[in-house]
C-alpha positions in Angstrom: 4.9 24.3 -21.5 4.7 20.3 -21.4 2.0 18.4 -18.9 3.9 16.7 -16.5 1.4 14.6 -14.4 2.4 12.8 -11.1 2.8 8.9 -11.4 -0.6 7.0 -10.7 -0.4 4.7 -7.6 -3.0 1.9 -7.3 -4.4 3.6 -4.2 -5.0 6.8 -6.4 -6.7 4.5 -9.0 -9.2 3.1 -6.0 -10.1 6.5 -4.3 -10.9 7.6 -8.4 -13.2 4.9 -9.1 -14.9 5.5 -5.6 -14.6 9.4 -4.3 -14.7 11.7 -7.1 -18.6 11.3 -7.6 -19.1 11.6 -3.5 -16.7 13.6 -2.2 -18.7 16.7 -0.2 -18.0 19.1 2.6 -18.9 16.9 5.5 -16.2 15.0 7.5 -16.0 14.3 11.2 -14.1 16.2 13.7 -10.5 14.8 14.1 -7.4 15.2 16.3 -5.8 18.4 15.6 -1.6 16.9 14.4 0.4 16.1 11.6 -1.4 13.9 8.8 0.5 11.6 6.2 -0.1 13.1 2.4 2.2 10.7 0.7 5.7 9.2 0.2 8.0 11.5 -0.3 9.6 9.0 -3.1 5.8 9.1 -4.7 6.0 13.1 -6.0 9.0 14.1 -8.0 9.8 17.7 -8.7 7.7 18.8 -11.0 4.9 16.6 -10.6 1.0 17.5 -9.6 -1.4 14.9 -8.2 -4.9 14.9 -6.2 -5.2 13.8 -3.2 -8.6 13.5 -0.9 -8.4 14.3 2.9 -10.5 15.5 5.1 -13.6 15.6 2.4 -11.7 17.9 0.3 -10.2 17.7 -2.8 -6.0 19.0 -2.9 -3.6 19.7 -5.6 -0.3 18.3 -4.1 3.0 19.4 -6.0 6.6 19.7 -5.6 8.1 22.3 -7.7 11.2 22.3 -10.0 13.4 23.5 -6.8 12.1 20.6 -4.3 9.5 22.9 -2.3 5.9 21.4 -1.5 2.8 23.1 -1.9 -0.8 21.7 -0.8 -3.8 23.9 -2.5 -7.2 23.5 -3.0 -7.5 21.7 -6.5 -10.9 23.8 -7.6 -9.5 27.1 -9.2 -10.8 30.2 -7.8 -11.0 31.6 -11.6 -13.6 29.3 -12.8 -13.1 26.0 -11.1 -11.0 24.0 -13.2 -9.4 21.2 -11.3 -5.5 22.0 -10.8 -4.8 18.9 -10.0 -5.5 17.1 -13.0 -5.1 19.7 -15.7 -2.7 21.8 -13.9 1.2 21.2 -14.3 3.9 22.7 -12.9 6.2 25.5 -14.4 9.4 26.6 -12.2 8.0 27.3 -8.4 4.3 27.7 -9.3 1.0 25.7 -10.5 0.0 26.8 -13.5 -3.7 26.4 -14.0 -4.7 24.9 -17.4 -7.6 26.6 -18.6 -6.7 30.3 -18.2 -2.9 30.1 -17.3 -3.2 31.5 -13.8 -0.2 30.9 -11.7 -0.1 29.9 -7.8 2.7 29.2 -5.7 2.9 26.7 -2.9 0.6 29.3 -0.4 -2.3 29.4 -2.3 -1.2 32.7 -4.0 -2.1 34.0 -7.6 0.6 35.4 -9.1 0.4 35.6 -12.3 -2.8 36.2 -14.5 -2.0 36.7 -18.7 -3.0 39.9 -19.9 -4.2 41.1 -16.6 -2.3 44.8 -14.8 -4.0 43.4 -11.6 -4.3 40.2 -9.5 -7.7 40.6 -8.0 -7.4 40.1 -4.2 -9.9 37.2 -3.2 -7.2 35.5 -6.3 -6.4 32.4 -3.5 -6.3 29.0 -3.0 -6.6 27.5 0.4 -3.5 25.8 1.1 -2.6 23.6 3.9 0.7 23.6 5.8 3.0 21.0 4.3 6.2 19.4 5.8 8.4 16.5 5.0 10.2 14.0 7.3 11.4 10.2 7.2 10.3 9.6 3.5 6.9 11.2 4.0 5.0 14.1 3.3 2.9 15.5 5.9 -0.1 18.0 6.0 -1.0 19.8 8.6 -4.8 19.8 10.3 -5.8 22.2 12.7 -6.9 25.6 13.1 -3.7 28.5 13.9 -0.4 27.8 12.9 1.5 24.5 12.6 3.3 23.0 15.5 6.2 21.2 15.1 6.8 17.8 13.7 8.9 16.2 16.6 9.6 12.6 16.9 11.1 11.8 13.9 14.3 14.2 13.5 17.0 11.4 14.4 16.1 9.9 11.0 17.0 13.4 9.1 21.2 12.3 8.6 20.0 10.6 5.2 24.2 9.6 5.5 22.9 7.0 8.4 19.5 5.9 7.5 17.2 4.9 4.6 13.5 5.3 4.5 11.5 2.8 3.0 7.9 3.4 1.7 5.5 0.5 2.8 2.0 -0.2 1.3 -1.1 2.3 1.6 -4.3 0.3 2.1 -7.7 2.4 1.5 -9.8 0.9 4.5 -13.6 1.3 4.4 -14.2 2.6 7.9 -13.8 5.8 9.7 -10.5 7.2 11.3 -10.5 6.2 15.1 -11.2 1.9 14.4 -7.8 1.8 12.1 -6.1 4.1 14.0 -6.3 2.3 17.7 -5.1 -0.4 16.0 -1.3 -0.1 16.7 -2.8 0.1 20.4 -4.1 -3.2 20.5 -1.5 -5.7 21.5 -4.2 -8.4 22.2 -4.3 -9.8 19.0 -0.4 -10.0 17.9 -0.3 -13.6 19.1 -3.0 -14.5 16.7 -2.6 -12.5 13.9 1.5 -11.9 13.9 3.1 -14.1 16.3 1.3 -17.6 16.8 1.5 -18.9 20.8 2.7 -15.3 22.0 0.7 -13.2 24.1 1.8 -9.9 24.4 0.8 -6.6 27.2 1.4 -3.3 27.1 2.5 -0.7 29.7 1.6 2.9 29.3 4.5 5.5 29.5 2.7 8.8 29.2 -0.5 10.2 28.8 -0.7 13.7 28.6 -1.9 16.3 26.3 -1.0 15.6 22.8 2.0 12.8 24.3 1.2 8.9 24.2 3.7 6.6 24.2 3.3 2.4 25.6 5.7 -0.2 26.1 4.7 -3.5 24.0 6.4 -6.6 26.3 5.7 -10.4 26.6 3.3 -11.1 29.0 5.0 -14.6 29.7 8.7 -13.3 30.6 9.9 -16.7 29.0 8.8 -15.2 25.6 11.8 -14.8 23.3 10.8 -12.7 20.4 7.9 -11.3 18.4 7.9 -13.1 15.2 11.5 -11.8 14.0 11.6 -9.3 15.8 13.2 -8.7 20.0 10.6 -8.6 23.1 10.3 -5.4 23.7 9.0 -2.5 21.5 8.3 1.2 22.6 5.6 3.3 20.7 5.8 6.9 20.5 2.4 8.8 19.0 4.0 11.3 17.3 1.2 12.7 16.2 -2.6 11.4 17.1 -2.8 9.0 14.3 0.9 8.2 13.7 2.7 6.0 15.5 6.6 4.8 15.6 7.6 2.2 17.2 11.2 1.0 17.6 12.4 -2.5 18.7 14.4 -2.6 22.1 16.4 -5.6 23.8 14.7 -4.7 26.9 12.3 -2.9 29.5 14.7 0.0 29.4 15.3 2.5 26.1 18.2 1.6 24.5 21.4 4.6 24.5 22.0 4.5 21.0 19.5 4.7 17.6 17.6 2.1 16.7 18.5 -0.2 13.8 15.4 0.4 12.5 12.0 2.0 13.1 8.5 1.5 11.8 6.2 4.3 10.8 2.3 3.6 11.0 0.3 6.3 9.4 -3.7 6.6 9.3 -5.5 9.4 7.7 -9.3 10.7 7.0 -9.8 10.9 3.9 -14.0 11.4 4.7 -16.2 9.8 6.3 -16.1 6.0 6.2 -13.0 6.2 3.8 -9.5 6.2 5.7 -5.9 5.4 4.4 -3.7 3.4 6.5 0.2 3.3 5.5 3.3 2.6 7.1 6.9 3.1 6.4 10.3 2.1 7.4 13.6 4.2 8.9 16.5 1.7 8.8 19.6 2.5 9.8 22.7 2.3 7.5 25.4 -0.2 9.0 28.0 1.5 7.0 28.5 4.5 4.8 27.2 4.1 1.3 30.7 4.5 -0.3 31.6 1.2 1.4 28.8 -1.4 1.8 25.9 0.8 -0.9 25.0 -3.0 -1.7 24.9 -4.5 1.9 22.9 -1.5 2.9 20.2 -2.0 0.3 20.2 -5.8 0.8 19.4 -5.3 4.7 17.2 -3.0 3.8 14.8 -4.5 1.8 15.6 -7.6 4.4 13.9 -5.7 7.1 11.1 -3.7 4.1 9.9 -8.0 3.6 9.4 -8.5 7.2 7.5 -6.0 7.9 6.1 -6.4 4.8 4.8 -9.2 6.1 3.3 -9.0 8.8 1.6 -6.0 7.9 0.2 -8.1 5.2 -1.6 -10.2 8.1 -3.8 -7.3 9.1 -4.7 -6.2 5.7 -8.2 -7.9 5.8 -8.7 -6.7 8.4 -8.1 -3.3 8.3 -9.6 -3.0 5.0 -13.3 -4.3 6.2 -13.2 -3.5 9.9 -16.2 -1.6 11.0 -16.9 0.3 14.6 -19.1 -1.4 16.9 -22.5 0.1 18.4 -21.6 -0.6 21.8 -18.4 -1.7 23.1 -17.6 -5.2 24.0 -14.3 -5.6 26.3 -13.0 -8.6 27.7 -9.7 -9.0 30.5 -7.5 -9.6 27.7 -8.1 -6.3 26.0 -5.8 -4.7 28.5 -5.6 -0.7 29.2 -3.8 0.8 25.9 -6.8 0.9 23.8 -9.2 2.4 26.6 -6.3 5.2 27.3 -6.2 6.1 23.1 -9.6 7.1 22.8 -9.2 9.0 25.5 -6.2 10.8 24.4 -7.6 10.9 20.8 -10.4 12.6 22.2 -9.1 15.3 23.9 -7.2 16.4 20.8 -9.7 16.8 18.7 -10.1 19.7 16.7 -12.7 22.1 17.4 -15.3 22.9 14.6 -14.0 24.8 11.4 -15.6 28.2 11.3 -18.4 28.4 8.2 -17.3 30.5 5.5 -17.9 31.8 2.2 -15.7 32.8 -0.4 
């Protein structure tokens, strides 16, 4: 059986060199929703990688058939890490130090040599989903809700999704994650000389969704970009946003939408990512070359101006006590409330 490990990422190289000695059981309470894992494009079939959230240590996989599995990486048998010396053999992770065989729910099901599969033979496992280029895991106690939000991007005939950059930021989950909220500083740090507002849409239960406008109605465009932009939480930490000509949601898709993603990864460690759904301005049997040239058109601006808040995001740290001034506007004040109220409640203590 050959080792086939997952391709290293830069970001997987950082959150080596820093987490592996540290990483512990602690991690803060946050919003019970749908969490960005990685790019989809990131884990081919057969592959195995670690990832950190939530101050534990996952093996992530995809199997030869294209399913996902998310599973503690410490083996139950006697704790080698499946995520490193693991590899992946038809729909199952095969441990290897003893050969013991899991599929993507955790579940022994194979042991060599053995007539029996002890019971208490499990892995905890996480819900996994994929959508719009990304794979999700699901936090919360119960089952999974729904992924909503993204499903006009699932026609892969119409639309191509883009993976963007994952920055580790050195700062807990709620300071990177309001930052999509924060209109104020677009005119200084994206689009020189534009002041921008905001105008919340709906704030209730786990829905949050804001209108980003010009505050001068003379304003022509952000950067390259129209106006007026709606932004959807689709989950707690994950926001779209979609360009619009005006005050009013367009009838038809957008041309393109931009993914922002923010996970915990533990305390004062967070990733931040972001990801593109463009939309295909022909089929691929006729323009496959115009399609790929306005997509990585649209993948450079946004590269860019994502680039802008990369020092920031990166060294940003929370404030003792808030300072506010008129310009901060309502959006940011409204998240922490909303990301408050869906937090999750405390993970029961137990033992194996």
């Amino acid at each position: 059986m050959k080792l086939r490990r997952g391709r290293t990422r830069p970001y997987d190289r950082e959150l080596d060199d820093r987490l592996l000695p540290a990483v512990g059981d602690e991690q803060e309470r946050v919003p019970v929703g749908w969490y960005f894992a990685r790019f989809s494009s990131h884990l081919s079939c057969g592959e195995v990688v670690p990832v950190t959230y939530m101050s534990r240590q996952y093996a992530l996989f995809r199997t030869d058939d294209g399913r996902l599995g998310m599973i503690d990486s410490q083996c139950c048998h006697m704790g080698a890490d499946l995520s490193r010396c693991g590899k992946v053999s038809g729909e199952h992770l095969v441990c290897g130090f003893h050969a013991w065989e899991f599929d993507t729910e955790g579940i022994c099901r194979k042991i060599p040599g053995a007539d029996r599969i002890p019971p208490r033979a499990t892995q905890r496992s996480v819900p996994v989903t994929e959508r719009a280029g990304i794979i999700w895991f699901w936090h919360g106690l119960g089952p999974a809700e729904p992924l909503t939000g993204l499903d006009f991007a699932e026609d892969r005939r119409r639309h191509m999704h883009l993976a963007g950059r994952v920055l580790i930021c050195y700062t807990d989950l709620l300071p990177i994650s309001e930052h999509v909220t924060d209109v104020a500083h677009w005119p200084y740090t994206h689009s020189p000389g534009r002041r921008m507002t905001s105008v919340i849409l709906r704030d209730e239960g786990r829905h949050f969704s804001f209108r980003i406008q010009p505050a001068d109605p003379d304003g022509t465009r952000i950067h390259h970009f129209r106006p007026y932009a709606l932004a959807s939480l689709v989950n707690p930490t994950t926001a779209l946003v979609t360009p619009q000509r005006g005050p009013e949601p367009a009838d038809t898709p957008p041309s393109m939408a931009f993914v922002a993603a923010v996970s915990p990864v533990r305390p004062g460690v967070t990733i931040a990512t972001w990801g593109l759904i463009v939309r295909k301005l022909g089929p691929d049997w006729l323009l496959w070359p115009v399609n790929r040239l306005w997509a990585a058109f649209v993948w450079r601006l946004v590269r860019r101006n994502h680039d802008a808040d990369v020092a920031i995001l990166r060294w940003m740290r929370p404030v003792a006590k808030d300072l506010w001034s008129a310009d901060d506007g309502p959006t940011v004040r409204a998240y922490r409330r909303f990301y408050r109220r869906n937090l999750a409640p405390p993970e029961p203590t137990t033992s194996r």
